[in-house]
N, C-alpha and C positions, 0 to 999 in steps of 0.2 A: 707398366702397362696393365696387367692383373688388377694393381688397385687400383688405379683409373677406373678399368673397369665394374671392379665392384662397389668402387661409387656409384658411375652411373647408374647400375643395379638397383642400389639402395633408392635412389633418389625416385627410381619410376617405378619402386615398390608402392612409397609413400604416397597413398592417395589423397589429394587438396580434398576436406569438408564440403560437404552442398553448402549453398550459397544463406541458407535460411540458418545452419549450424552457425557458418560463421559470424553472424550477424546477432548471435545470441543475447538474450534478453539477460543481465547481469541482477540479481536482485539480493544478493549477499557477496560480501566480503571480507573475509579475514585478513589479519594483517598483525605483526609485530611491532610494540610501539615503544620507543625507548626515548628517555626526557634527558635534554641533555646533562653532564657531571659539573658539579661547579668548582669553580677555580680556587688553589687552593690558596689564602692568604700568604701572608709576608711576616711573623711574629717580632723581627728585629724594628720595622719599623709602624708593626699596627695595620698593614695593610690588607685590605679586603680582598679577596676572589670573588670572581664574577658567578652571580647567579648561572644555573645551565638554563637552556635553551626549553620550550613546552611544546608539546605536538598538541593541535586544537582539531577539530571538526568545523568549519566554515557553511552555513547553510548559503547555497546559488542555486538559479532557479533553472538553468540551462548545466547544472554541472551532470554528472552521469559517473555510476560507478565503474564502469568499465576502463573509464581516463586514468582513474586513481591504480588501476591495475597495470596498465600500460607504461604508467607515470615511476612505479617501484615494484619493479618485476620479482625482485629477491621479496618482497613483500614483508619486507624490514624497513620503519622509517624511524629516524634517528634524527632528533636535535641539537644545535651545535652545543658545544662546553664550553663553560663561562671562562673566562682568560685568569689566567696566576695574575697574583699580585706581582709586582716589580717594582724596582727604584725610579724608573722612570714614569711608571704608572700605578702608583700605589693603589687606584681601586680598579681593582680589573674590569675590562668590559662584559656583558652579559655573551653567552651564548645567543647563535640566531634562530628563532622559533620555526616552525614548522606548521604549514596552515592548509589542510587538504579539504578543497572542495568538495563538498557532500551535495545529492539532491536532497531538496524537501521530503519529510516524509522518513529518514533515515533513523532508526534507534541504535543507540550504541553498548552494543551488550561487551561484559569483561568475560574472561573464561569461567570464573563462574559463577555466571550467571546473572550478577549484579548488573541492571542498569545504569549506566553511568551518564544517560541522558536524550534528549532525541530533539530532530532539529523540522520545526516546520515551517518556518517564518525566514523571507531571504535575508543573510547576513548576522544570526542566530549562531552563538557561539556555544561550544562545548568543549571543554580541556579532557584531551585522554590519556594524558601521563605529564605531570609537571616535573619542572626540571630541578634538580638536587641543586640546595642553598650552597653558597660559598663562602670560603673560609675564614670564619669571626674569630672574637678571642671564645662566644659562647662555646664555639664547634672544635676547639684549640686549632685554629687557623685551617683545618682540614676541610676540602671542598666535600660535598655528601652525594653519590648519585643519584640518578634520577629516577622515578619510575618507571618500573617495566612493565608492560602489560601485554597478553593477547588479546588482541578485540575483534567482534565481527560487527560489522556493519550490516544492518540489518533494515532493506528500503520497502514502505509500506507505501504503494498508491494512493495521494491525495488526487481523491477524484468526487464530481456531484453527486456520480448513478455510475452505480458496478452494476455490469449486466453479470445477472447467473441463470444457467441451462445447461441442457444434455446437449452432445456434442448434435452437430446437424440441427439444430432447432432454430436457426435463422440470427446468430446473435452479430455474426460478421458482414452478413447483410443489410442488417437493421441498422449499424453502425454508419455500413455506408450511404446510407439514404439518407439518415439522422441527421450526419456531421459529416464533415471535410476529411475524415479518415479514410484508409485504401487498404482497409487490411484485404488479406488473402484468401479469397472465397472458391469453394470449390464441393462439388457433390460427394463426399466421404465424410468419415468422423475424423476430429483431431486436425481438420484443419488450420484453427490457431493453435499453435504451438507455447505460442508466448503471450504475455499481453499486449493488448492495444489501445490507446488512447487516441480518444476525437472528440470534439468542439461544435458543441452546438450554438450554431449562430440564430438570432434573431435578426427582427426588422429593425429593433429599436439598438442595436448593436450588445443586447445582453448575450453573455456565453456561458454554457454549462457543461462543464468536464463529463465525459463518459467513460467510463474503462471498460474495454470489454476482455472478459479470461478466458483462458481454454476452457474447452468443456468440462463439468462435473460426472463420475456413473459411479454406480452402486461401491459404496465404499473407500472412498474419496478422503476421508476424513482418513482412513489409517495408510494413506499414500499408495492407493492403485487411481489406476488414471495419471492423465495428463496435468489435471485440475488441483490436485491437491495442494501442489506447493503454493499453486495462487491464492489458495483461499484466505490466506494471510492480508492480500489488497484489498478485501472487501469490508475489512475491520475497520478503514480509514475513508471511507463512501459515508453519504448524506442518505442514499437513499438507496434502495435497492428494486431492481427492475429483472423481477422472471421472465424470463424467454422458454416459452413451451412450445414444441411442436404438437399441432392440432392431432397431427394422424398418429402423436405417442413416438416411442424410440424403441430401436430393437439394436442393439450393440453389432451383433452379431448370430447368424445361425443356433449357435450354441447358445446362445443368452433368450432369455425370458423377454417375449414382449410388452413393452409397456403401454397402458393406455395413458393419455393426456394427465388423464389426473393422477395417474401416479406417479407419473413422472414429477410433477408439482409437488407431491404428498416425499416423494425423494430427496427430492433440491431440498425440503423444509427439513428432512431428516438431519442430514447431510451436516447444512450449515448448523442445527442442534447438536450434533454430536461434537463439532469440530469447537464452536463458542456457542454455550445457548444466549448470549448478549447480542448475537445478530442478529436474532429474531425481534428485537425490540426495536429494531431501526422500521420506518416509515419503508411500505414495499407497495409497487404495481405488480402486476400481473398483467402481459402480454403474451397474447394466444393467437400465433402466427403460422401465415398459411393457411389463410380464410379462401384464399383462390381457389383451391380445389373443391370440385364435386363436392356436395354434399357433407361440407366440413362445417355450416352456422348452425346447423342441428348439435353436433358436439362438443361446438363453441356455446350453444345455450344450455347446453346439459353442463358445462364445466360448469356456467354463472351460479346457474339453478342451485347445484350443490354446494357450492360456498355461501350460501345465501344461511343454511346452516349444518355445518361440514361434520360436525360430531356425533347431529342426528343420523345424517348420508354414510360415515364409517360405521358406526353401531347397526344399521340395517344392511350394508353391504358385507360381502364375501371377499374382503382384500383383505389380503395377504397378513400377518401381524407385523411382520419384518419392515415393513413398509412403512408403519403407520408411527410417526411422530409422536411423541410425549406432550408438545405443546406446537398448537399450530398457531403459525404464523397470521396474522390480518393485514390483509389485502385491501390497503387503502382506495384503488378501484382495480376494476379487471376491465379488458378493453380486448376486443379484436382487431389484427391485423393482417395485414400481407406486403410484406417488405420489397416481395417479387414485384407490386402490383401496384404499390408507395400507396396502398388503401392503408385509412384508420392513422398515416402514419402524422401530418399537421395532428388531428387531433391529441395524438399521443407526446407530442413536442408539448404543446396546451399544457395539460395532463401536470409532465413535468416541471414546468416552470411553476405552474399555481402550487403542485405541493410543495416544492422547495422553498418557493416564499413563505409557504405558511410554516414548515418548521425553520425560517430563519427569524419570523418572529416568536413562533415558542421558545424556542431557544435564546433569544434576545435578550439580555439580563435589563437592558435600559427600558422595556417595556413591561410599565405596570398595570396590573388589575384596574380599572374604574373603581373598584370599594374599597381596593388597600389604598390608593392614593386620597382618597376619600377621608379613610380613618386616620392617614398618616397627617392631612392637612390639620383635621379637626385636633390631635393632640399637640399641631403646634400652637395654633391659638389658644388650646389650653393653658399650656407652657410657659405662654405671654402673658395670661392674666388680660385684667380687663385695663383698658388704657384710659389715661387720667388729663382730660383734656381743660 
């Protein structure tokens, strides 16, 4: 009866997680990988052992790290071992492989360190430990084990447009208006916890991915904040869309208020400190919470200064800590108000045109009008003149 009791103790000690915990956004996974042993030959009559078994990486496009967690809890996966030779079966069978559904977007690092591959395309294979040959006269009939390896699984958001901001600047809003997402909105900071992804539909049925992260604040880049571990998904985005609030960000009491533009002049820090290569990705500027009083006066003051931003820092009084090494260009700046679904068609626009336009810079099968020009002209060179 005592321990009876002090079970039930236990048990209504143990408090269930909030529901948002449990639900947790997975974006790394370690895992022990072992390739299976191969079988050992037969030397009286020549016979082979069977190949061991390989643990692969499978790219799907609905798979999810969390399965694969769920799937091998001791977070040891082990391929089968190739079968002994025998009288009956002188070349033994292979071991059976092992094939763990990965999402797109996955790199697969080794302990150290080494790359060992990354999967973005559905159905994209990648081998993480092959399995040990079996028993030849090369090996004197003895099967060899298989690789071992610890790996982390390491998943990077394929999306069109990472939204990045300071927390409260309207990014899970904007989401919702945007696209068919439901993330979870509410008046504090750190509202999203984790990320979220939504779909932008068109009339003509085109859709473009958005991911939107937690918020970013001062210092992000050496893991305070919410944001930091995110900033990894924005490495794998087409385009990148600032979310500023008009009236600026104040953390907290204790914390430094920021105006608009420094919070923008932050974010550029931020992602500079973290990769300076993401500032070479194509980026909007969206200046949200046009609703309120007297906020198009500081929405034209933001324009104004970007118009040319290194003149505006070398005559202003901010801060140095603040100020970027290399700022970003804002392919355009647009007001909004997401409350207000003002600005927000236009900013849909916005998006699509520049995406098309870097899907054909980017386009290898799309050539210059003079390269193709000079490329034609040295073929008829080539040809000579023709002898009719």
């Amino acid at each position: 009866m005592v321990l009876l009791n002090r079970i039930l103790y236990t048990v209504k000690e143990i408090k269930r997680p909030r529901k948002y915990l449990r639900s947790k956004f997975i974006d790394t996974v370690r895992l022990h990988v072992k390739g299976g042993t191969g079988g050992t030959g037969l030397p009286k009559y020549g016979g082979l052992g069977g190949q061991g078994g390989c643990v692969y990486c499978v790219g799907k496009e609905d798979a999810n790290l969390g399965k694969i967690l769920s799937q091998h809890r001791a977070k040891t996966v082990v391929a089968g071992h190739g079968e002994d030779s025998r009288k009956v079966r002188i070349v033994g069978a292979p071991g059976s492989d092992v094939k763990l559904e990965v999402p797109l977007g996955v790199t697969i690092f080794r302990e150290d360190g080494k790359v060992l591959g990354s999967i973005d395309k559905d159905g994209e294979t990648v081998i993480v430990a092959r399995g040990g040959p079996g028993g030849t006269p090369e090996n004197s009939f003895l099967g060899h084990f298989g690789q071992v390896h610890h790996i982390r699984l390491d998943l990077k958001l394929i999306a069109d447009i990472g939204l990045v901001g300071f927390p409260n600047a309207g990014k899970s809003s904007l989401l919702k208006v945007i696209s068919r997402a439901k993330p979870r909105i509410a008046n504090y900071p750190f509202t999203t916890i984790k990320p979220n992804m939504g779909i932008i539909q068109f009339e003509d049925k085109r859709q473009i991915s958005i991911a939107d992260l937690p918020g970013l604040i001062e210092g992000a880049h050496i893991n305070i904040g919410l944001g930091h571990k995110f900033l990894k998904h924005v490495e794998r985005t087409k385009l990148l869309l600032f979310i500023a609030d008009v009236q600026g960000f104040q953390l907290s009491p204790h914390h430094i208020k920021r105006s608009c533009l420094e919070t923008i002049l932050l974010l550029n820090k931020e992602l500079e400190l973290y990769n300076p290569e993401l500032l070479d990705k194509p980026a909007i500027l969206a200046v949200n919470k046009l609703d309120l009083k007297g906020t198009d006066n500081i929405f034209n003051e933001v324009k104004e200064s970007f118009k040319d931003i290194e003149k505006f820092i070398n005559n202003s009084k901010m801060p140095a800590e603040i100020i970027p090494e290399r700022i970003i260009r804002f392919e355009n700046i647009i007001g909004i108000s997401a409350l207000e679904r003002k600005g927000i068609n236009d900013l849909k626009t916005l998006l699509r045109n520049r995406l098309d336009d870097y899907a054909e810079d980017t386009n290898a099968d799309i050539i210059d009008a003079s390269e193709l020009l000079r490329r034609n002209r040295n073929t008829i060179l080539e040809r000579g003149p023709q002898i009719t």
